[in-house]
Biopython code that builds the backbone (N, CA, C, O; Angstrom):
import numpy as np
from Bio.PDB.StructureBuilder import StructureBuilder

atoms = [
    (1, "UNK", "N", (0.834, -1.174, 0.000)),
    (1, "UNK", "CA", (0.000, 0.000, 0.000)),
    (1, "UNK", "C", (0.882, 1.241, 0.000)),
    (1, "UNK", "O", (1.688, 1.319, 0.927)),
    (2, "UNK", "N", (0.861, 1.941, -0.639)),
    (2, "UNK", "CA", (1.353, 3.308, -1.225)),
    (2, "UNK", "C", (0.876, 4.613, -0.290)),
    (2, "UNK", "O", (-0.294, 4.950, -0.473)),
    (3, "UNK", "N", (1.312, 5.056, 0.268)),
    (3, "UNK", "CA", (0.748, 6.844, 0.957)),
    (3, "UNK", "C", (1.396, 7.575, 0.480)),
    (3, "UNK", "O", (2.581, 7.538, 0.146)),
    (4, "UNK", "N", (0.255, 8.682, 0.382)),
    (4, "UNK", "CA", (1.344, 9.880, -0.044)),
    (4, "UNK", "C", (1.825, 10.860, 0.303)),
    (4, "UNK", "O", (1.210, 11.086, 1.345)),
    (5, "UNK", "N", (2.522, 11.648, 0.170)),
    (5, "UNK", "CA", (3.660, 12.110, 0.477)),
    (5, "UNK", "C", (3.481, 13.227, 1.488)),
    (5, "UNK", "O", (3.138, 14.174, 0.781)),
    (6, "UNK", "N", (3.514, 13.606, 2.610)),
    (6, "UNK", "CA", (3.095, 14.581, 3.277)),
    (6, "UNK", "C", (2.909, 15.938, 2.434)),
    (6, "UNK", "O", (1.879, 16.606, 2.517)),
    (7, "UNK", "N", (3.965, 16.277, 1.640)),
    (7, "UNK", "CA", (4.429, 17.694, 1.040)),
    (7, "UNK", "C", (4.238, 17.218, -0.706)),
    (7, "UNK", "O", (5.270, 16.891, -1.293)),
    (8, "UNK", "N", (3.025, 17.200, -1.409)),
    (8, "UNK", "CA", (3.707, 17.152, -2.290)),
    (8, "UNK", "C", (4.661, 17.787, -3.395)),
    (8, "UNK", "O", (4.381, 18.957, -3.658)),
    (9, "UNK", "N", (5.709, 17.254, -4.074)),
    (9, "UNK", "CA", (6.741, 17.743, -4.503)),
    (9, "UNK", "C", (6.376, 19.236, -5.290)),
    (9, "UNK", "O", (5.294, 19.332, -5.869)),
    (10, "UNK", "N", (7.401, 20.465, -5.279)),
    (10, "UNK", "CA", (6.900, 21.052, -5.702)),
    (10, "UNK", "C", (5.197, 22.194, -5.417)),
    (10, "UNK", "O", (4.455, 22.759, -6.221)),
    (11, "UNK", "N", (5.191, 22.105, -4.133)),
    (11, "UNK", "CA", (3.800, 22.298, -3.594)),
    (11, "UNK", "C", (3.985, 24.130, -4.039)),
    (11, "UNK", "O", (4.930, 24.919, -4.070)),
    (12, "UNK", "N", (2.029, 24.217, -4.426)),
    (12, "UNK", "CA", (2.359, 26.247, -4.576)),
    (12, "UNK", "C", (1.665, 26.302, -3.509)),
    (12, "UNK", "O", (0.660, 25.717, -3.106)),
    (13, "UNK", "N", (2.592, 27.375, -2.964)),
    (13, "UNK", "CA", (1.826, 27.889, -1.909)),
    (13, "UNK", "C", (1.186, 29.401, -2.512)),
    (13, "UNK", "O", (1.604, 30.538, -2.293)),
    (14, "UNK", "N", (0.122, 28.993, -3.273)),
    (14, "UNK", "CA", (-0.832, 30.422, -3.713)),
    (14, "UNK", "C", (-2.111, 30.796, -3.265)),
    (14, "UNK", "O", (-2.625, 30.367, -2.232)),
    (15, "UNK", "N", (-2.610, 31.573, -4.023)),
    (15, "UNK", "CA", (-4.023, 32.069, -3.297)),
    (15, "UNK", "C", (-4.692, 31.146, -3.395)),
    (15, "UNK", "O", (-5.703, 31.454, -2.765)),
    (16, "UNK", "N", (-4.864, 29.831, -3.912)),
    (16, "UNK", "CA", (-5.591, 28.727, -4.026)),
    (16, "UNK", "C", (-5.624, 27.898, -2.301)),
    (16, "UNK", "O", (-6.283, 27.548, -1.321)),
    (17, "UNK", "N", (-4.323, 27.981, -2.981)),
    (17, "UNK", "CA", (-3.704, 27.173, -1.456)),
    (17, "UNK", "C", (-3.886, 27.961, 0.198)),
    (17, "UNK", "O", (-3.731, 27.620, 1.371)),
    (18, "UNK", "N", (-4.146, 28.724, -0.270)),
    (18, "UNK", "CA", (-4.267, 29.988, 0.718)),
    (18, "UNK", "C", (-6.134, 29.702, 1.249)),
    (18, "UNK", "O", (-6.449, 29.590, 2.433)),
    (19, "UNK", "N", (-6.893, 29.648, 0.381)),
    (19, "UNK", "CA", (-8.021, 29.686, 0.302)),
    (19, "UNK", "C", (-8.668, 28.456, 0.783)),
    (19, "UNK", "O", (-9.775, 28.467, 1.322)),
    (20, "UNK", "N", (-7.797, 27.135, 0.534)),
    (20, "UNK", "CA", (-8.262, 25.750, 1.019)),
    (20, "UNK", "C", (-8.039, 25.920, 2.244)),
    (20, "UNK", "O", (-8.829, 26.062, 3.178)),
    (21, "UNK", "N", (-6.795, 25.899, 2.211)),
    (21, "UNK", "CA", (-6.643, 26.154, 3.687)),
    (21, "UNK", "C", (-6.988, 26.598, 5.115)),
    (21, "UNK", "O", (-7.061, 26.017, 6.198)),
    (22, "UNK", "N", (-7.195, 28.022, 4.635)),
    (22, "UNK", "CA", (-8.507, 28.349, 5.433)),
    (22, "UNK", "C", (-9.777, 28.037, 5.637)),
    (22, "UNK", "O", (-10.415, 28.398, 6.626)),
    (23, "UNK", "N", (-10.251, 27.293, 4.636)),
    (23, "UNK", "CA", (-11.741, 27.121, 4.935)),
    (23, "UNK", "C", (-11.621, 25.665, 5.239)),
    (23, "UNK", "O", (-12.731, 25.196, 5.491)),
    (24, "UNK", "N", (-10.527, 24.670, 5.312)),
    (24, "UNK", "CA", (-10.711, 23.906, 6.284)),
    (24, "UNK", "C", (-10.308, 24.405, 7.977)),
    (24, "UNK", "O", (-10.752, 23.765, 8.930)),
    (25, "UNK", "N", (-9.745, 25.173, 8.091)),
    (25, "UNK", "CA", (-9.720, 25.869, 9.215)),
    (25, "UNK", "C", (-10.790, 26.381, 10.113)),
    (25, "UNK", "O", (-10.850, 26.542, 11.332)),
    (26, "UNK", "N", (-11.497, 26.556, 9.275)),
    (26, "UNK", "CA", (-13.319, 27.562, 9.712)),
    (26, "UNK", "C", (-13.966, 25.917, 9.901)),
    (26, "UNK", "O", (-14.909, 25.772, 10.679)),
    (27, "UNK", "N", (-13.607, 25.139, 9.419)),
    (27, "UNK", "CA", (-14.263, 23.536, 9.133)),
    (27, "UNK", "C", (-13.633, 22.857, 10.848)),
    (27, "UNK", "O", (-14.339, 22.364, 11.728)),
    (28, "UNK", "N", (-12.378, 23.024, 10.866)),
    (28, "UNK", "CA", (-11.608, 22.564, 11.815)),
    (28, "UNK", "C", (-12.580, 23.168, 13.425)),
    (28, "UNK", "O", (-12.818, 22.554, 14.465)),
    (29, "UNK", "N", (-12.842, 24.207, 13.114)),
    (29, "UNK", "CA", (-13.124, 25.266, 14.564)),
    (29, "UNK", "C", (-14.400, 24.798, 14.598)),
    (29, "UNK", "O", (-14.825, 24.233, 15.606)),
    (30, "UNK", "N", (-15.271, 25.010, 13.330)),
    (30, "UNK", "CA", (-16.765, 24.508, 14.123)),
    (30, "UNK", "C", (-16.719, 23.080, 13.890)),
    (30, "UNK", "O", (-17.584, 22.722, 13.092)),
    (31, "UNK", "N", (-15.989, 22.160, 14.331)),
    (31, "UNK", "CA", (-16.199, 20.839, 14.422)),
    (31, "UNK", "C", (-15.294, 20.735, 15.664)),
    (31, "UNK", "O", (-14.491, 19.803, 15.704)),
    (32, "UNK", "N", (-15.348, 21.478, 16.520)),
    (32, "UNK", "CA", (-14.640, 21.934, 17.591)),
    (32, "UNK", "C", (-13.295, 20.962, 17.743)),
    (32, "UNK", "O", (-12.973, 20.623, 18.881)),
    (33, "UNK", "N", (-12.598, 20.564, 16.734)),
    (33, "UNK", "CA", (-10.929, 19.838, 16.582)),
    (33, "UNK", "C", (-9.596, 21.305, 16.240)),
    (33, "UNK", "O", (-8.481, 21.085, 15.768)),
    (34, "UNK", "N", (-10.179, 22.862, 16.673)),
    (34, "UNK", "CA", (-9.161, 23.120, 16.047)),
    (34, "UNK", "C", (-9.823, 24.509, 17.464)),
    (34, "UNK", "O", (-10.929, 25.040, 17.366)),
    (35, "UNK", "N", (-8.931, 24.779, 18.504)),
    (35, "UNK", "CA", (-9.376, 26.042, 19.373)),
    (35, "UNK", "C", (-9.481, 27.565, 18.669)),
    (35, "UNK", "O", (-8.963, 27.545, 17.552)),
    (36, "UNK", "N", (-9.918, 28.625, 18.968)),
    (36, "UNK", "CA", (-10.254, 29.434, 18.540)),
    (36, "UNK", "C", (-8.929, 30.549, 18.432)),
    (36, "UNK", "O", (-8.848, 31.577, 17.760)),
    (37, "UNK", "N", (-7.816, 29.845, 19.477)),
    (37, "UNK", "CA", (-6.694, 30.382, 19.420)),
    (37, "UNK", "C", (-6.049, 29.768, 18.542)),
    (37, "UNK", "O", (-5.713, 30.498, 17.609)),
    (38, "UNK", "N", (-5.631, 28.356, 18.431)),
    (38, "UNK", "CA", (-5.189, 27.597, 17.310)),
    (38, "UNK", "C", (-5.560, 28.139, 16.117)),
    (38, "UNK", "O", (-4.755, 28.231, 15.190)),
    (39, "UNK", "N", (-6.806, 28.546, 16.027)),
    (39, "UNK", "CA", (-7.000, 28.701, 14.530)),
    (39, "UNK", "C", (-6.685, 30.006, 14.327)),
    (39, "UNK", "O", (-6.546, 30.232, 13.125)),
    (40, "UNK", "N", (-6.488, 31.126, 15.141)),
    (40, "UNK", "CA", (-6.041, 32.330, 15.123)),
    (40, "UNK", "C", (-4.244, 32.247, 14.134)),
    (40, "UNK", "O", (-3.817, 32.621, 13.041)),
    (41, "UNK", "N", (-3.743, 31.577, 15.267)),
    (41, "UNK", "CA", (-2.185, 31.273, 14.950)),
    (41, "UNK", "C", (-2.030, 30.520, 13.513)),
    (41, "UNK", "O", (-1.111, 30.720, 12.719)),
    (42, "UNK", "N", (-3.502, 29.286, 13.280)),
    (42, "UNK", "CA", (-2.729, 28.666, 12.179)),
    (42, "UNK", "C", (-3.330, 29.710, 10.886)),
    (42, "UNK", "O", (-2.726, 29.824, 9.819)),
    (43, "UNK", "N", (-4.492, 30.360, 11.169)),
    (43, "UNK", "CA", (-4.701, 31.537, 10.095)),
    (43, "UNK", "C", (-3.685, 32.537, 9.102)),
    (43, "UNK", "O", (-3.568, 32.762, 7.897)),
    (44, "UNK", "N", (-2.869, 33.100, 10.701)),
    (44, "UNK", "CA", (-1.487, 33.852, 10.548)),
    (44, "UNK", "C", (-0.438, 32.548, 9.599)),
    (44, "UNK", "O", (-0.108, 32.684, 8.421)),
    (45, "UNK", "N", (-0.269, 31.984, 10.014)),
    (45, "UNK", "CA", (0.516, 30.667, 9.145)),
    (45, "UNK", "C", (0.205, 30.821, 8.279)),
    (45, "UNK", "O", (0.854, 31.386, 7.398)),
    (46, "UNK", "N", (-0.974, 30.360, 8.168)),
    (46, "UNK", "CA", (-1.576, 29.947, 6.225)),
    (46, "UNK", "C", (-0.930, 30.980, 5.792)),
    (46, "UNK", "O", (0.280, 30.851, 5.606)),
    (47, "UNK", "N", (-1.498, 32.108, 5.557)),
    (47, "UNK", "CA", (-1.847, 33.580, 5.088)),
    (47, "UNK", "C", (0.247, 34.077, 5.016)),
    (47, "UNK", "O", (0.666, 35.142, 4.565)),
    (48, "UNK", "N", (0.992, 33.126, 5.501)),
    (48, "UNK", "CA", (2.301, 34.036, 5.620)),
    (48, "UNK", "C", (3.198, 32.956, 4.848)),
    (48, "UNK", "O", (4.252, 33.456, 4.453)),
    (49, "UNK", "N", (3.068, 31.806, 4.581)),
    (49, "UNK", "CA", (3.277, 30.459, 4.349)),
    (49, "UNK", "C", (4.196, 30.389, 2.559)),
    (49, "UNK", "O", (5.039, 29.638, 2.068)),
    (50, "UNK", "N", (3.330, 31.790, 2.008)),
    (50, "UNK", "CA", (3.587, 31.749, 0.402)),
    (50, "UNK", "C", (5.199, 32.531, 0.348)),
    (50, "UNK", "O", (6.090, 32.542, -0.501)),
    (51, "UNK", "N", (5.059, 33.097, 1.587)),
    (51, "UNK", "CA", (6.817, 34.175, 1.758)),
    (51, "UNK", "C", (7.592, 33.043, 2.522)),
    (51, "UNK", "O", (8.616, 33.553, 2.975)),
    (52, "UNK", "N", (7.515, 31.666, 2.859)),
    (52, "UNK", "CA", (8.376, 31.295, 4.056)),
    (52, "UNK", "C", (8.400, 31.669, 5.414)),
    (52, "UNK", "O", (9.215, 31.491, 6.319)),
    (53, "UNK", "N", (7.095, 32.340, 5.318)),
    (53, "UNK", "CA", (6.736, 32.616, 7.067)),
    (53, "UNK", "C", (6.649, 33.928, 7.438)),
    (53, "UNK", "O", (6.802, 34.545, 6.383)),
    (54, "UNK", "N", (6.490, 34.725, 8.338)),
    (54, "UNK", "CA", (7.002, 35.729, 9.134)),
    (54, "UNK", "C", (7.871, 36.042, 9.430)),
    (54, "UNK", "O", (8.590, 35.131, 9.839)),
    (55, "UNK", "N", (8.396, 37.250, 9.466)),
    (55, "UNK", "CA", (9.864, 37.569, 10.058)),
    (55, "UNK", "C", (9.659, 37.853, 11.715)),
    (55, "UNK", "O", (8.633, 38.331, 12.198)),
    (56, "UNK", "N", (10.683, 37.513, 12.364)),
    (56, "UNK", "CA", (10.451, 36.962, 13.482)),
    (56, "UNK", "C", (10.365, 38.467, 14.476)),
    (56, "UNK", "O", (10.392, 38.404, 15.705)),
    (57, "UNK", "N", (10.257, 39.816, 13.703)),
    (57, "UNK", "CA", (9.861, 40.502, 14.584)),
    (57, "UNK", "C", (8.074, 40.801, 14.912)),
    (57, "UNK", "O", (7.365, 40.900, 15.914)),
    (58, "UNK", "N", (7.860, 40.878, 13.163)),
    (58, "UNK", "CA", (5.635, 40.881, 13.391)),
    (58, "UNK", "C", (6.025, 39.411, 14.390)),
    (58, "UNK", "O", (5.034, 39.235, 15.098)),
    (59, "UNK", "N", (6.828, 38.585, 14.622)),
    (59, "UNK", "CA", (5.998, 37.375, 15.344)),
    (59, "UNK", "C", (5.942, 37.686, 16.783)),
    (59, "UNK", "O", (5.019, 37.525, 17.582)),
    (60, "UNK", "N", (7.243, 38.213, 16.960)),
    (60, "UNK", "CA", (7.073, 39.282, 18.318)),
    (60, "UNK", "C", (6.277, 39.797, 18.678)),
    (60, "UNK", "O", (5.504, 39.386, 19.545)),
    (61, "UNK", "N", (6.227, 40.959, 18.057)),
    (61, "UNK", "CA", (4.889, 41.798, 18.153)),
    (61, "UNK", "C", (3.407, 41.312, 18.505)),
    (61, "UNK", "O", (2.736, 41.625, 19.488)),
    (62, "UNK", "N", (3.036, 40.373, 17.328)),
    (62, "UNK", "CA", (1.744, 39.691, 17.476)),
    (62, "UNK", "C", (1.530, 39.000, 18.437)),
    (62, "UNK", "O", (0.496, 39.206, 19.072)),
    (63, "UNK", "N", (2.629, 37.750, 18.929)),
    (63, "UNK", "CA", (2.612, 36.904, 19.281)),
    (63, "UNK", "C", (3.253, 36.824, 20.608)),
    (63, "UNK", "O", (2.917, 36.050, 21.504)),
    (64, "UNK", "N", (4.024, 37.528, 20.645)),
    (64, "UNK", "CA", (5.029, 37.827, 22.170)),
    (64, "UNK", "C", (5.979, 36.057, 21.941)),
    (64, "UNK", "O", (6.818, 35.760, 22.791)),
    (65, "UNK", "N", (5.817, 35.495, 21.260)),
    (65, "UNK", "CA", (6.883, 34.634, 20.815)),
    (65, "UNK", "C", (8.261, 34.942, 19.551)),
    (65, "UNK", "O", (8.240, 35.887, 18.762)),
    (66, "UNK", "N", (9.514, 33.766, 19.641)),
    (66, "UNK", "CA", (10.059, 34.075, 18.329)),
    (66, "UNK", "C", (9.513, 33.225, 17.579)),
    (66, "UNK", "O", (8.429, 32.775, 17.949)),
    (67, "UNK", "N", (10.070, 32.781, 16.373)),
    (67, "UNK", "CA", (9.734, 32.172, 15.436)),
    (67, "UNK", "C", (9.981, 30.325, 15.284)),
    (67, "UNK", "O", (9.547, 29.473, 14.509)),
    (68, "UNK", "N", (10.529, 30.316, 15.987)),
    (68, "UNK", "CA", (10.672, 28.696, 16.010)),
    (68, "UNK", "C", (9.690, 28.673, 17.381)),
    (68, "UNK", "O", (9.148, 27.585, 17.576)),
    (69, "UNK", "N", (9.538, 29.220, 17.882)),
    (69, "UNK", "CA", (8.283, 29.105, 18.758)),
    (69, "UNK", "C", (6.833, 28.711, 18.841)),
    (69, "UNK", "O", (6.034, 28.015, 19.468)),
    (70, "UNK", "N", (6.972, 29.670, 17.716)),
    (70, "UNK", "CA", (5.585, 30.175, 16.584)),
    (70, "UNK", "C", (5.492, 28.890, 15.735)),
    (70, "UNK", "O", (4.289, 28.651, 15.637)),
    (71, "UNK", "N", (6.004, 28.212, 15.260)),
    (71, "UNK", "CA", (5.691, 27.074, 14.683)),
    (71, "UNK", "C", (5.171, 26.118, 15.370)),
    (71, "UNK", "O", (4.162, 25.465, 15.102)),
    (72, "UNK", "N", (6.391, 25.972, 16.937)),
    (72, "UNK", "CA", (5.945, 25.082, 17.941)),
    (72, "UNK", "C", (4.601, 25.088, 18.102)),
    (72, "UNK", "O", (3.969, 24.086, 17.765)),
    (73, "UNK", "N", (4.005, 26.098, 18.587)),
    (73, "UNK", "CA", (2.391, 26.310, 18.821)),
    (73, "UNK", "C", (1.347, 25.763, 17.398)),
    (73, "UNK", "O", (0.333, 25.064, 17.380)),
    (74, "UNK", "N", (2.013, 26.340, 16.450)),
    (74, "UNK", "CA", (1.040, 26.062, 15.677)),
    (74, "UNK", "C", (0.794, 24.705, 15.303)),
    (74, "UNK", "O", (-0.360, 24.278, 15.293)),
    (75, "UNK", "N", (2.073, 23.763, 14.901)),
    (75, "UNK", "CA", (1.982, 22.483, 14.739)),
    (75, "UNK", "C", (1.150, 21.936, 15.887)),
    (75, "UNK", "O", (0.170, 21.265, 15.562)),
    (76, "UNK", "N", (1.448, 22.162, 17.483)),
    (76, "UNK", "CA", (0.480, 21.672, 18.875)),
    (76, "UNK", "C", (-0.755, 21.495, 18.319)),
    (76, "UNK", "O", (-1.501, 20.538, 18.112)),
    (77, "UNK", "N", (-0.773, 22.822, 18.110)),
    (77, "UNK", "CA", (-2.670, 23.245, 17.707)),
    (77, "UNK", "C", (-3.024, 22.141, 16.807)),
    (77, "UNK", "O", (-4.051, 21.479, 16.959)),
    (78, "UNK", "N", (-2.149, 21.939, 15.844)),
    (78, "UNK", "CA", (-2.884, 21.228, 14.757)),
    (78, "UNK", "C", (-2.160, 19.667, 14.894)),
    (78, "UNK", "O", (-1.770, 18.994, 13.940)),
    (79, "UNK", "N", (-2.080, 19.236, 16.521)),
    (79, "UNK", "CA", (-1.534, 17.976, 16.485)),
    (79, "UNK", "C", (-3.049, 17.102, 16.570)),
    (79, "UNK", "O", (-3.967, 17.372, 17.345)),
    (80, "UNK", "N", (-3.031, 15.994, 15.559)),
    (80, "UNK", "CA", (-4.299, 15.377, 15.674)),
    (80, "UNK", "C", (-4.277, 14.387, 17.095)),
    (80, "UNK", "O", (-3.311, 13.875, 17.660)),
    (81, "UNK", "N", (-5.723, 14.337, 17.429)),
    (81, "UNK", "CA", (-6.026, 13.834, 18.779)),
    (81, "UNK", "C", (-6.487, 12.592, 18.626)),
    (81, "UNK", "O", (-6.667, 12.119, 17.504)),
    (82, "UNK", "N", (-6.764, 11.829, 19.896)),
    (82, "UNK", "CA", (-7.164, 10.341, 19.605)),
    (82, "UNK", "C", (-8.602, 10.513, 19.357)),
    (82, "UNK", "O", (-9.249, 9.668, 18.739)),
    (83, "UNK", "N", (-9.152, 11.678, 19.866)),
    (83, "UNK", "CA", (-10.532, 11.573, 19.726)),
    (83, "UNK", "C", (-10.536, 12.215, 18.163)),
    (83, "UNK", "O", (-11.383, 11.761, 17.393)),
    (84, "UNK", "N", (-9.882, 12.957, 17.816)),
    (84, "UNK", "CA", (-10.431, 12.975, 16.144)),
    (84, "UNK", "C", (-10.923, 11.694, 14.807)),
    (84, "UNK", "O", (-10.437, 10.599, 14.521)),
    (85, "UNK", "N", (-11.812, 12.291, 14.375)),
    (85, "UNK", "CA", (-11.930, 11.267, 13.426)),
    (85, "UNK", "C", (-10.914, 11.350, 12.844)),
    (85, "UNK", "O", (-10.089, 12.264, 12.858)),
    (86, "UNK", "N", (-10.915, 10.213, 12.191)),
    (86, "UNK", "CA", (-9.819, 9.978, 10.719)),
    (86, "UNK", "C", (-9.734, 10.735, 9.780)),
    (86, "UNK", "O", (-8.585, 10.718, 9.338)),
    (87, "UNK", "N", (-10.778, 11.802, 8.924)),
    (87, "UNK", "CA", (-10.776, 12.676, 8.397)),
    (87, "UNK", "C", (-10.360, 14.033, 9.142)),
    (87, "UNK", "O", (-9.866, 14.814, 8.329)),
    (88, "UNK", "N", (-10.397, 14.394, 10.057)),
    (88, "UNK", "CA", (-9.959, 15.507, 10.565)),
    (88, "UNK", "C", (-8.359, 15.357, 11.205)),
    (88, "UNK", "O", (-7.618, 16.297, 11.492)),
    (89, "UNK", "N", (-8.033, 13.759, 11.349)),
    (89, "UNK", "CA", (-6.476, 13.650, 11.724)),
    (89, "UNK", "C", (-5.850, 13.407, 10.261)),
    (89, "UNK", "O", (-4.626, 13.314, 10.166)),
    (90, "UNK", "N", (-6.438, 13.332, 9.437)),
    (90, "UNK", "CA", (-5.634, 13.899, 7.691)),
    (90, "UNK", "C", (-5.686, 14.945, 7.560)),
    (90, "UNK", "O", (-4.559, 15.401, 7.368)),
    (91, "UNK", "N", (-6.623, 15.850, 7.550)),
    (91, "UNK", "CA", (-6.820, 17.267, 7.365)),
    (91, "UNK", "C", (-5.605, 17.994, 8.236)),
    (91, "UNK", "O", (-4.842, 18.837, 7.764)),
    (92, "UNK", "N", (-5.567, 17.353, 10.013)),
    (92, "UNK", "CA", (-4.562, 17.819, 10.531)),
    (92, "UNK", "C", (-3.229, 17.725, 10.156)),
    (92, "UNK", "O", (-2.428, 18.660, 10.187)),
    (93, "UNK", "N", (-3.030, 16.751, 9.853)),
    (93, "UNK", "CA", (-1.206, 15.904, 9.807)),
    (93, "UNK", "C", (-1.336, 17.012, 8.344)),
    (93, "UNK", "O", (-0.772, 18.106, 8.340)),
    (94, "UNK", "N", (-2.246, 16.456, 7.050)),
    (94, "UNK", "CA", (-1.643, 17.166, 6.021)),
    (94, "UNK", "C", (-1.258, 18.966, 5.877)),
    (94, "UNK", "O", (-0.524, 19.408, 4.993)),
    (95, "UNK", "N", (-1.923, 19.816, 6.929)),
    (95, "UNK", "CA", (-1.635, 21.137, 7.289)),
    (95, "UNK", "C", (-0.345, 21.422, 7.711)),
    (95, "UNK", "O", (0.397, 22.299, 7.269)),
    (96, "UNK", "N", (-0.038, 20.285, 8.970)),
    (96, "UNK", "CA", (1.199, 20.316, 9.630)),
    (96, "UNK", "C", (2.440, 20.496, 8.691)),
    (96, "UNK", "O", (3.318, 21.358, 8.661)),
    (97, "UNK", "N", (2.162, 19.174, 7.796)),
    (97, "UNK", "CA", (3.250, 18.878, 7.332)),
    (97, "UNK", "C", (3.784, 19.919, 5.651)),
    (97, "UNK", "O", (4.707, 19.862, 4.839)),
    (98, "UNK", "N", (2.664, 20.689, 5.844)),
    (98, "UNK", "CA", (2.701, 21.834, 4.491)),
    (98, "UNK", "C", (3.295, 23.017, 5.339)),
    (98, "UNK", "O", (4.194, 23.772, 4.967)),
    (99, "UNK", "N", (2.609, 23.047, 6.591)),
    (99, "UNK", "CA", (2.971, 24.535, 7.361)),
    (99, "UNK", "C", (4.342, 24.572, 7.653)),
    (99, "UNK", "O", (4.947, 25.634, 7.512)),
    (100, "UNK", "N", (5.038, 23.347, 8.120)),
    (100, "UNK", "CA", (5.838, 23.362, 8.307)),
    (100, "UNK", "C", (7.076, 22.983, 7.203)),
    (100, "UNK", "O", (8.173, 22.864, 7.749)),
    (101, "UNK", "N", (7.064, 22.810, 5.973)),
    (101, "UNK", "CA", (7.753, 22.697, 4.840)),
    (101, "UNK", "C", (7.951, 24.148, 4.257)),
    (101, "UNK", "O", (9.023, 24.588, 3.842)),
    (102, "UNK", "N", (6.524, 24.949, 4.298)),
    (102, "UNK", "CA", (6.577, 26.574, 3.634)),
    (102, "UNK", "C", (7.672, 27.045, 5.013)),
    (102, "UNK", "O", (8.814, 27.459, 4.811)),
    (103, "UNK", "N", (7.282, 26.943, 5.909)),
    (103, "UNK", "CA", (7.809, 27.939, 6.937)),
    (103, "UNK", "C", (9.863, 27.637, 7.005)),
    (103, "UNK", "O", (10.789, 28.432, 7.164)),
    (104, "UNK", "N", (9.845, 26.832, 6.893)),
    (104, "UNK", "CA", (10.935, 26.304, 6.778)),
    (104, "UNK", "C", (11.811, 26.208, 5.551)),
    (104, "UNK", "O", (13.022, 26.078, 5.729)),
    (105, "UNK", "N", (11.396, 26.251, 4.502)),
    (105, "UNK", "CA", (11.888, 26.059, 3.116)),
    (105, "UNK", "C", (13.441, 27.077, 3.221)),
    (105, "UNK", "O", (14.629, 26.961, 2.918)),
    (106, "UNK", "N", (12.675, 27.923, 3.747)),
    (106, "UNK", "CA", (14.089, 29.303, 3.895)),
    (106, "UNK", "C", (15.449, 29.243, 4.539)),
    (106, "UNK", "O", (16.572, 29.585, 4.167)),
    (107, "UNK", "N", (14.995, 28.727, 5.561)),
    (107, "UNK", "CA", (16.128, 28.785, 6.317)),
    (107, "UNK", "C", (17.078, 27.972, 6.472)),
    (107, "UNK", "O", (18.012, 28.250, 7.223)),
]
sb = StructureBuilder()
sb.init_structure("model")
sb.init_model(0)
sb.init_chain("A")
sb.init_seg("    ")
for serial, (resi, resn, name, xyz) in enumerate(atoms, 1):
    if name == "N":
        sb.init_residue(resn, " ", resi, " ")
    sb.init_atom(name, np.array(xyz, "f"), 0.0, 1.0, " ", f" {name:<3s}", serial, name[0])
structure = sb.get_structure()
């Protein structure tokens, strides 16, 4: 059996991608698997994701964290739970593993 690939190769991070994203997010919150703070933080993610992230002073500012911080939290938020269904612990893992490939690509 074959899975695929957390990141796939080549991934755009565009307004498309921008747009899914979020509205599984709004999906995530009222199916109460994603907190209202989580989804705050992973919003800021999505939305910053197409530059390689934030520069780690807006993360300051916003966040009163740095930037490897700021990931820490956000991946938490979007760590899938035992009580999630199976569709919402794909939805999770596959966010994680995009949020954290854009955010990272840079450095």
């Amino acid at each position: 059996m074959q899975t695929r690939p957390a990141v796939e190769p080549g991934e755009k991070y565009d307004a498309e991608w921008i747009r899914f994203w979020l509205g599984r997010c709004e999906w995530l919150e009222r199916t109460h698997s994603l907190s209202s703070d989580g989804r705050w933080m992973a919003v800021f993610a999505i939305q910053w994701a197409p530059f390689g992230g934030a520069a780690a002073a807006d993360l300051m500012e916003r966040f009163g964290v740095e930037r490897e911080r700021f990931l820490e939290l956000v991946l938490a938020a979007l760590a899938p739970r035992s009580s999630d269904l199976q569709r919402i612990r794909a939805v999770k893992s596959r966010l994680r593993a995009s949020l954290e490939h854009a955010w990272r690509r840079i450095e």
